[in-house]
PLY file of the C-alpha trace (Angstrom):
ply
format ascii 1.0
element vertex 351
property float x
property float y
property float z
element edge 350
property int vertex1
property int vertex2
end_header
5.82 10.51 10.11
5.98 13.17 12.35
9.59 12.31 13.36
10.56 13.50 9.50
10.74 16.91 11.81
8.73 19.13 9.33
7.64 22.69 11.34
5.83 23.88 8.23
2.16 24.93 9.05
-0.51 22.02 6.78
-2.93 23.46 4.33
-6.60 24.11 5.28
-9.78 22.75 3.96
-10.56 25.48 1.73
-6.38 25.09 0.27
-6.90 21.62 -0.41
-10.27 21.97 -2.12
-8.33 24.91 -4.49
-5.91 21.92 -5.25
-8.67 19.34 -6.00
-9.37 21.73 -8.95
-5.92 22.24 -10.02
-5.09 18.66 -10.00
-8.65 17.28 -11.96
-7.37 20.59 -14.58
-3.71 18.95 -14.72
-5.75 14.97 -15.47
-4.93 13.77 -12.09
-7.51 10.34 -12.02
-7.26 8.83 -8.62
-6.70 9.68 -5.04
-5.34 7.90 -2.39
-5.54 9.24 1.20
-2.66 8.29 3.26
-0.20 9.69 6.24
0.54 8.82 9.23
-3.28 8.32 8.64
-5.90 10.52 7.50
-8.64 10.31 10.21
-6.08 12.06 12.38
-8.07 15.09 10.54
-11.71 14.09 9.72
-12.74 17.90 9.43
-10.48 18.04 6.16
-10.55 14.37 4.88
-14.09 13.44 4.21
-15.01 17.36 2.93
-12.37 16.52 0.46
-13.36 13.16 -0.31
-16.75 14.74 -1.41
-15.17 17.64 -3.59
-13.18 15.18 -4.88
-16.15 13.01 -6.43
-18.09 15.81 -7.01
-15.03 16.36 -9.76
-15.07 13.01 -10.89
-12.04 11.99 -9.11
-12.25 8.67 -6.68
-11.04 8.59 -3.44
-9.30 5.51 -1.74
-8.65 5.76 2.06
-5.52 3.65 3.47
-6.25 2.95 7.42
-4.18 1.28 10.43
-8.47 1.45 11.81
-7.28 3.02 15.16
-9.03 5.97 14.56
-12.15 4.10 12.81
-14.81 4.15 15.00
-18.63 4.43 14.26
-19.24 7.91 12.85
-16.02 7.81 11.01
-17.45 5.00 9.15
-20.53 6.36 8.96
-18.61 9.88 7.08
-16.35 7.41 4.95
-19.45 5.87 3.71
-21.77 8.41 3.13
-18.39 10.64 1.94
-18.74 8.25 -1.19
-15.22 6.90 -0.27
-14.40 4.04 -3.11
-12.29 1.31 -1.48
-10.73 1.47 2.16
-7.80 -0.77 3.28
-7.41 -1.79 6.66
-4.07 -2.70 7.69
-4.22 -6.27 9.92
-0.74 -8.08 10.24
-2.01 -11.11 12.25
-4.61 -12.13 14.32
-4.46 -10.87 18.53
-1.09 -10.17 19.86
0.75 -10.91 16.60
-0.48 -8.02 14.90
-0.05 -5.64 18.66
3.53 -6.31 18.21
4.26 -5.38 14.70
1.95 -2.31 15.64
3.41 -1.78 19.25
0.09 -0.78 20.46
-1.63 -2.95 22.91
-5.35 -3.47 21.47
-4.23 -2.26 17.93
-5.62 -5.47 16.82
-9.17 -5.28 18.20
-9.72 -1.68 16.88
-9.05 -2.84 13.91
-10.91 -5.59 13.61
-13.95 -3.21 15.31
-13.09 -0.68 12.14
-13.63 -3.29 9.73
-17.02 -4.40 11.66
-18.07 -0.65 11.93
-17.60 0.23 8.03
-19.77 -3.19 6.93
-22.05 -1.79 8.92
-22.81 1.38 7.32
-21.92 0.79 4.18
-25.13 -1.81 4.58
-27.18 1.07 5.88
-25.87 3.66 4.07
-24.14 3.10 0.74
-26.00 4.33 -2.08
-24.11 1.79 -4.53
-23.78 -2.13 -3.47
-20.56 -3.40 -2.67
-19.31 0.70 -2.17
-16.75 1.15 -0.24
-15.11 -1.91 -1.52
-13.30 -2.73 2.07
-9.92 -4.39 1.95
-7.68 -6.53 4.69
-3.98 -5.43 3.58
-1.26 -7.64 4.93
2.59 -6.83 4.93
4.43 -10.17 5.21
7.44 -10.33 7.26
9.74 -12.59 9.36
7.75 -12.07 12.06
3.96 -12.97 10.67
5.12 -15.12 7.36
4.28 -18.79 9.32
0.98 -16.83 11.42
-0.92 -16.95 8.33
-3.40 -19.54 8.52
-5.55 -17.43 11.38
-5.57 -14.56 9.24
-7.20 -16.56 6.32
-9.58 -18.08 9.09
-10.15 -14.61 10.08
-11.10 -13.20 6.43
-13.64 -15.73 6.35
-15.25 -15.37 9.65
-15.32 -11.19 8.64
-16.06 -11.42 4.95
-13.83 -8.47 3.85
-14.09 -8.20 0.27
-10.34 -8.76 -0.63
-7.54 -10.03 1.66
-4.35 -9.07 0.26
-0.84 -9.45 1.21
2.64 -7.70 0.34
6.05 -8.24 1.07
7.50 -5.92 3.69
10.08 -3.23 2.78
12.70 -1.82 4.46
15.91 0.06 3.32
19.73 -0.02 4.52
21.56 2.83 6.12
24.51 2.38 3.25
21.73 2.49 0.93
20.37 5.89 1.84
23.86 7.40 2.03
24.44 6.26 -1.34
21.14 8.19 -2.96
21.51 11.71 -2.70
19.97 13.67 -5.33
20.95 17.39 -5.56
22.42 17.08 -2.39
19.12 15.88 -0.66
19.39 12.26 1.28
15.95 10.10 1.58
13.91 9.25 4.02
12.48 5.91 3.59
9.60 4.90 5.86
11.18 1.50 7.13
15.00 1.41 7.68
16.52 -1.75 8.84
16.95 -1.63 12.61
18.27 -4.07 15.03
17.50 -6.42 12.80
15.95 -7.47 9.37
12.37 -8.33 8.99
12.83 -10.01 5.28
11.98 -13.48 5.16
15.20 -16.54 5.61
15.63 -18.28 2.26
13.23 -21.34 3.94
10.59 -19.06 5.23
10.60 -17.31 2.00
10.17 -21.21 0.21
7.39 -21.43 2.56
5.24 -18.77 1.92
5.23 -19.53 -1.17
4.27 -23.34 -0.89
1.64 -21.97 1.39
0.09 -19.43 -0.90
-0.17 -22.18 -3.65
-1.95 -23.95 -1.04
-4.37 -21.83 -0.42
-5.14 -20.54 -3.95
-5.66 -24.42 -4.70
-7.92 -25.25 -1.89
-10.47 -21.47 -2.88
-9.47 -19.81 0.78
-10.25 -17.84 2.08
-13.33 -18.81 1.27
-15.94 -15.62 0.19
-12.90 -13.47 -0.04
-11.17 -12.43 -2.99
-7.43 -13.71 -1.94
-4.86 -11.08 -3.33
-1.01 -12.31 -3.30
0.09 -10.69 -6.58
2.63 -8.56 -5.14
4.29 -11.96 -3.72
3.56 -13.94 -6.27
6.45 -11.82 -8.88
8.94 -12.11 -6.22
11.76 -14.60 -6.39
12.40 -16.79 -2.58
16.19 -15.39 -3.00
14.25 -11.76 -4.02
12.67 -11.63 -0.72
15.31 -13.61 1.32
18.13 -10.68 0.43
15.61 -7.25 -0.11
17.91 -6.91 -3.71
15.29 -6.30 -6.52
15.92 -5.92 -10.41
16.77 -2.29 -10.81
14.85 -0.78 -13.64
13.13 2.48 -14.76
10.48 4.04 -12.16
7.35 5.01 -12.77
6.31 5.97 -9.60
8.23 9.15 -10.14
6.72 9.62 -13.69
3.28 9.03 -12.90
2.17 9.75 -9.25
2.19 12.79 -7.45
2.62 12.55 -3.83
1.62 16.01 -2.09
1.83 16.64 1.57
-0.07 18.73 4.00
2.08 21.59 3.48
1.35 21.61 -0.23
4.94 20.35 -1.65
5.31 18.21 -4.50
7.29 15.07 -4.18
8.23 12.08 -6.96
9.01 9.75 -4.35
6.96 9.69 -1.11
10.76 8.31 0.38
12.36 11.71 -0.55
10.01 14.14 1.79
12.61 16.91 1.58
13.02 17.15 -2.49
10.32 19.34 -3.31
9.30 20.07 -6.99
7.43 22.94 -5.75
4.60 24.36 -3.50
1.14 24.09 -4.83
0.10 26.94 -2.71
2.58 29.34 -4.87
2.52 27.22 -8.43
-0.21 25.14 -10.48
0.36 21.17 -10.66
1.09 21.76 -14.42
4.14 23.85 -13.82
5.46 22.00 -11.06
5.16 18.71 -12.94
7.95 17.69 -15.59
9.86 20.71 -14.35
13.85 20.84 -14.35
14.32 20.01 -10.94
11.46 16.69 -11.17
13.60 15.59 -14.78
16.57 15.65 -12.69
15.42 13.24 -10.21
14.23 10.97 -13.07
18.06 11.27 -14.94
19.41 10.65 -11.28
17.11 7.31 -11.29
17.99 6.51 -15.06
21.58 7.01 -14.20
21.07 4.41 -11.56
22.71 6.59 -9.15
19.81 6.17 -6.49
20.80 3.34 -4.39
17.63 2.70 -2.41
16.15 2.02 -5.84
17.39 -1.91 -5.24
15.52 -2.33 -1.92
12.40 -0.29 -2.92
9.32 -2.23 -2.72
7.34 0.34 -4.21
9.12 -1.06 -7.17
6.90 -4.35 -7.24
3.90 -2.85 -5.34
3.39 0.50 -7.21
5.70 0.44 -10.39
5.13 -2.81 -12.45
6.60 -2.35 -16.23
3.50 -3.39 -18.55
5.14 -7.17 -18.87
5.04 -7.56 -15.12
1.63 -6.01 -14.51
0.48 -8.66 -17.10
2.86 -11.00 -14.72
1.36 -10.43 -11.96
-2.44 -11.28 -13.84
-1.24 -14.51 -15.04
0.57 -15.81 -12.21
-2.57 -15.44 -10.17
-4.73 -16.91 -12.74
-1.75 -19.89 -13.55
-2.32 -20.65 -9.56
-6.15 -21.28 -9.62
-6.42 -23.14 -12.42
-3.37 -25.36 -10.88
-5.06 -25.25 -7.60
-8.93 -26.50 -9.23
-6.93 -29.89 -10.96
-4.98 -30.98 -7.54
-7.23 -29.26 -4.77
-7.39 -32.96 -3.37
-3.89 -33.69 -3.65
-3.20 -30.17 -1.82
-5.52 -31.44 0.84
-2.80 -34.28 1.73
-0.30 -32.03 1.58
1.39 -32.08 -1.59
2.58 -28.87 -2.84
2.07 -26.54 -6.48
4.44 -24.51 -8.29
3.84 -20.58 -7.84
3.16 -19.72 -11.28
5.74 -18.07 -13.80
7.88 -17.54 -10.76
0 1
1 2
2 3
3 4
4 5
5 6
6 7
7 8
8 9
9 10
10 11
11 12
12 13
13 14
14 15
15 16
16 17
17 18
18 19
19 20
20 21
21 22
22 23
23 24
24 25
25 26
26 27
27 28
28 29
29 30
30 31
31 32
32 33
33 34
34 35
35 36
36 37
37 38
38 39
39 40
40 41
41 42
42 43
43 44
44 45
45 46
46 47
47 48
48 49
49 50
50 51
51 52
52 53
53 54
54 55
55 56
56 57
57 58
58 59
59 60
60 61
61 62
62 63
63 64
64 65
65 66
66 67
67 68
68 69
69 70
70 71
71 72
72 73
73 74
74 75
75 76
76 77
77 78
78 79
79 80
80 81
81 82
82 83
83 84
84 85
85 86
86 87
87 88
88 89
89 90
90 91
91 92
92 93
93 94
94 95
95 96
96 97
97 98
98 99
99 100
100 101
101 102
102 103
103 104
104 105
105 106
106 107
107 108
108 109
109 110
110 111
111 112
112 113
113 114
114 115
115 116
116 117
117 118
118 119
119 120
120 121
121 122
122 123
123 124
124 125
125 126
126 127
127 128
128 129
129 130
130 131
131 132
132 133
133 134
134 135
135 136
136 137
137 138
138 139
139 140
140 141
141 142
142 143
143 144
144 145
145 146
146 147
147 148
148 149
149 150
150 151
151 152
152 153
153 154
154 155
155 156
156 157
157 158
158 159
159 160
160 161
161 162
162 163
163 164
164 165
165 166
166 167
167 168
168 169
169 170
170 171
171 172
172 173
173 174
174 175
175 176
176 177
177 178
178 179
179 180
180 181
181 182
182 183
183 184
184 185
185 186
186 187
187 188
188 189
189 190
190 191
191 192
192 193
193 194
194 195
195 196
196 197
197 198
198 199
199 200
200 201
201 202
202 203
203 204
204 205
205 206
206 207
207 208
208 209
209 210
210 211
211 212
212 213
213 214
214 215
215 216
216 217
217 218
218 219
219 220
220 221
221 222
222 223
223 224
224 225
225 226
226 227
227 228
228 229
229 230
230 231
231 232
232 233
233 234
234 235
235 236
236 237
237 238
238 239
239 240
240 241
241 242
242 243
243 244
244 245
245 246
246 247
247 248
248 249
249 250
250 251
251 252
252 253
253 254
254 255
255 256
256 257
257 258
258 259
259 260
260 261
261 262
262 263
263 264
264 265
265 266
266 267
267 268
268 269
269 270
270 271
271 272
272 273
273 274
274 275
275 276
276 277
277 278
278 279
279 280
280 281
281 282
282 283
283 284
284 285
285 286
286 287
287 288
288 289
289 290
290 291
291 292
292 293
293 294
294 295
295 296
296 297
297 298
298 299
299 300
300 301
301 302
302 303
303 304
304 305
305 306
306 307
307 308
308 309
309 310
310 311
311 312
312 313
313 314
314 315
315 316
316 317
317 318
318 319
319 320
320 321
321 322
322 323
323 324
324 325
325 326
326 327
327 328
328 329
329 330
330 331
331 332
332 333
333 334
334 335
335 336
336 337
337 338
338 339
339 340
340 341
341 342
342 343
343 344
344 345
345 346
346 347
347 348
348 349
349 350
């Protein structure tokens, strides 16, 4: 994040409080705190988190755990922080490399130990924060997965839950200009690709069915949904359906300087400054119904490698999709469970 090069100065606590009020006035519903990471500035994050619910707006907090330890769980409990997602890629030196951070792994796992722990001393509602072990799925983890289901079950999370990585071509970012402004994507394709072969790709889905059949992890709600839509040839060559966003339509990502964006992989096309404009006049202005022509034109390349398409922008028939796929796989799992055990193998679902 903070090689995007920004030198603007980030709002204070009392700025972002202002905004908490203009957003709940302009029917914003749902927070998510994200970066870089959040923690990185505890005196603004869980102040906010609490002006936040005391405007009837939850708060989610998205976490690589690093910064985690025991009194920022205690704060993200007692904060009244909804659901936090700790991100685990693999078990020991699996997950250090995707991080590249020698003990990332361990402070993570002592993040997730440190939040059960207050939220059972602390939490005024059971089962509040609802804590989460988010996966991202890649060429270098996809056959790695059986010690991270072994792991869920030995912590007890309350939902393991893996997605497919994403990562975005050089030719496709010089092909999306909008208004003269290029992207940014988080994850550009390197020295080399981190989507799954065709066969790894076949696997992980065999081995999802698998588990689904057999009820692991066991205790833990098992989330795969955002797999589970994607074809093995989908996830083998990063080319997704293109197709109206919604991400742009419907979520507004702000960042610490107070600028509007439609798409957190476009940091430089601003809609506006909420430090100089309300929400509502920023939102559904010219410059944000441009972007959305420039995506209905189909003039965005990036817009065919975007995961965000199948993790935050399901059309209503895939959201439903996604429900049914999941619930296709348990009820195949509960008849052959015993054949599974042997090895035999279940179709995905609807895809």
């Amino acid at each position: 994040m903070w090689k995007r090069g920004s030198t603007e100065t980030e709002m204070s606590l009392e700025s972002w409080k202002r905004i908490v009020d203009d957003f709940r006035g302009a029917h914003v519903s749902h927070f998510e705190m994200f970066g870089g990471d959040a923690l990185l500035r505890p005196e603004v994050l869980f102040p906010l988190i609490r002006r936040a619910l005391e405007r009837g707006i939850p708060c989610d907090l998205v976490t690589n755990g690093l910064l985690l330890d025991a009194e920022a769980a205690r704060e993200t409990v007692l904060s009244g922080t909804k659901v936090v997602a700790i991100s685990i890629d693999g078990v020991g030196e699996t997950h250090d490399s995707i991080r590249g951070i020698p003990g990332a792994f361990d402070r993570a796992l002592s993040a997730l130990r440190h939040v059960k722990r207050a939220r059972e001393a602390l939490s005024k509602n059971d089962g509040v924060p609802q804590i989460v072990i988010n996966c991202t799925v890649s060429r270098v983890n996809a056959r790695k997965l059986d010690s991270l289901i072994e792991l869920a079950e030995d912590l007890k999370p309350d939902v393991l839950a893996l997605e497919y990585v994403g990562e975005v071509s050089e030719a496709a970012i010089a092909g999306s200009a909008v208004a003269g402004v290029l992207p940014d994507p988080y994850y550009v394709v390197q020295h080399e690709s981190q989507y799954l072969s065709a066969e790894d790709a076949e696997f992980l889905k065999d081995w999802i069915a698998r588990a689904h059949s057999l009820g692991r992890p066991r205790g833990v709600t098992f989330n795969t949904e955002n797999i589970d839509v994607l074809l093995p040839r989908q996830m083998s060559s990063g080319k997704l359906p293109w197709k109206s966003c919604y991400v742009c339509r419907t979520q507004v990502i702000l960042d610490p300087s107070g600028n509007v964006l439609c798409c957190p992989f476009f940091s430089r096309y601003h809609l506006g400054n909420v430090m100089e404009r309300p929400l509502g006049e920023i939102w559904g202005s010219e410059r944000h119904r441009e972007f959305i022509r420039a995506q209905a034109r189909k003039s965005i390349a990036i817009c065919t490698e975007c995961i965000l398409s199948v993790q935050r922008n399901p059309t209503f028939v895939e959201a439903v999709s996604k429900r049914f796929s999941q619930y296709l796989i348990r009820r195949a799992g509960r008849r052959s469970a015993p054949g599974l055990a042997n090895g035999s193998q279940v179709s995905s679902g609807p895809c």
